[in-house]
C-alpha positions in Angstrom: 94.6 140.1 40.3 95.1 142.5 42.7 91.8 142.5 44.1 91.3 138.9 44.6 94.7 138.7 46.3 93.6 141.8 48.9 90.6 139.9 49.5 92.6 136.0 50.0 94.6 138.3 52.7 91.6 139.8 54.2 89.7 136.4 54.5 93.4 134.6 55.8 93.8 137.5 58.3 89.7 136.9 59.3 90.5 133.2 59.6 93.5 133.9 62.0 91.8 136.7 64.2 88.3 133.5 64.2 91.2 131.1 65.6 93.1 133.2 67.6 89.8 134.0 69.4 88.9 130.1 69.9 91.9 129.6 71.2 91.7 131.8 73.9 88.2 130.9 75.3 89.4 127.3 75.1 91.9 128.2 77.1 90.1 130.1 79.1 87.2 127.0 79.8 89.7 124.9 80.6 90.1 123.6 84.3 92.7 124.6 86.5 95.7 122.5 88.3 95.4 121.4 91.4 97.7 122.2 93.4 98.8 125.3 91.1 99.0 127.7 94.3 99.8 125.8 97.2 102.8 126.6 99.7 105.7 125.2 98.8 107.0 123.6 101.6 103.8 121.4 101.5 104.5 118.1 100.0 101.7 115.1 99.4 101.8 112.2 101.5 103.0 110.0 99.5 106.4 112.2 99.1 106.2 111.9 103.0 106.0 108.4 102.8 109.2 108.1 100.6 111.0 110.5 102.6 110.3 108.8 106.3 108.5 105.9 105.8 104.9 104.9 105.7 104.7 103.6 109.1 106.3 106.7 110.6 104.6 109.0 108.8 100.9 107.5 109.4 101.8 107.0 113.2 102.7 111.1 113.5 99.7 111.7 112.2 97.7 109.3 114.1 99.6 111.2 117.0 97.7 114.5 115.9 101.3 115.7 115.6 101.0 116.4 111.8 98.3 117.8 110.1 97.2 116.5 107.0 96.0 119.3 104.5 92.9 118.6 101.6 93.1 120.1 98.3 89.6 119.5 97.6 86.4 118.2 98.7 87.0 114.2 97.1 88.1 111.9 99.3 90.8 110.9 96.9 91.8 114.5 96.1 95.9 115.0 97.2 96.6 115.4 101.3 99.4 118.0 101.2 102.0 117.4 104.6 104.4 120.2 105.9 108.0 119.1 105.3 109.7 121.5 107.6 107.3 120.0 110.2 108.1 116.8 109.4 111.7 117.1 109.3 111.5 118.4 112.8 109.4 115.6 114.0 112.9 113.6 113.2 114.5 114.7 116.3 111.7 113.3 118.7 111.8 109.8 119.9 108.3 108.1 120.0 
């Protein structure tokens, strides 16, 4: 009985180390978030948007005075605005 139990455990510990393994090249293959290292005081346009307004947002930017940022090479990929640029831009009148 012994023997066959050793050999259950050594097949259960095989299976484990087979999953275990899997797991971490799955992991590994999978793609990583956009946005994962990105400053944080960059926030997307549409946060802009709900923060000042659509209108006053787009016409800042229009104005070359804010600088939209691409994650990525799709033209629908997230546009990432400075918020500490944008707060500032409160102050002036245009």
């Amino acid at each position: 009985m012994s023997l066959s139990t050793n050999i259950k455990q050594a097949i259960k510990e095989a299976i484990l180390e087979i999953i275990a393994e899997v797991m971490s090249e799955y992991i590994k293959g999978q793609p990583q978030r956009k946005g994962k290292n990105i400053d944080p005081d960059l926030i997307s346009t549409r946060q802009a948007y709900k923060l000042r307004g659509r209108s006053r947002v787009t016409h800042l930017i229009n104005l070359g005075l804010l600088k939209q940022i691409n994650t990525g090479t799709n033209a629908t990929s997230v546009k990432y605005i400075s918020k500490k640029k944008l707060i500032s831009l409160d102050k002036v009148n245009i």
